[in-house]
N, C-alpha and C positions, 0 to 999 in steps of 0.2 A: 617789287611785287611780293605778296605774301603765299606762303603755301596754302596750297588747297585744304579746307579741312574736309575728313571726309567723316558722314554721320553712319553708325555700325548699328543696324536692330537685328537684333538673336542673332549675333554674329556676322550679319551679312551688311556687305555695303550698301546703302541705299540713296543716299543723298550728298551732293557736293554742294560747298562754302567755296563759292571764288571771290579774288580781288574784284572789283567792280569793273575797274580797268580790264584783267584780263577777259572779265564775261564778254564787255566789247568788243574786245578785238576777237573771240572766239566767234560772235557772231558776224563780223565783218568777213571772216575767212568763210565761214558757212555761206551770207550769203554769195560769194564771190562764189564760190563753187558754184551755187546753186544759179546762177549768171550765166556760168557758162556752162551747162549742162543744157539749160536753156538754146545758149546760141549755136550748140553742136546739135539739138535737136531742130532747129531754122536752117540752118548748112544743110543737113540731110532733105529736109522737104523739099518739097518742089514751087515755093513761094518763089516769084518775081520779088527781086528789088531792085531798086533804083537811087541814082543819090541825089542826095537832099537839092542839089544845083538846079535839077531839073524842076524841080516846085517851087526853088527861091521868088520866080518872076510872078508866079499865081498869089503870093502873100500880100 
């Protein structure tokens, strides 16, 4: 894995150089977060669910 470069205007940080590789996997954790943020905000509701067994015979 190569280090991040990071681009400096008028002093300030503004932009990152990643590995390609680590951009993936940074986005694989983001979405995974973003998954279950998701499925904690479906726990809370008040949605019926049911499992999949119960539809298997309608297919």
């Amino acid at each position: 894995m190569q280090k991040p470069n990071i681009i400096v205007k008028n002093g300030e940080p503004k932009a990152v150089i990643l590995d390609l590789r680590e951009y993936g996997r940074l986005l694989e954790i983001a979405e995974a977060k973003s998954d279950l943020s998701e499925l904690k905000k479906i726990k809370k509701s008040k949605t019926l669910f049911r499992p999949i067994e119960e539809y298997a015979g309608r297919l």
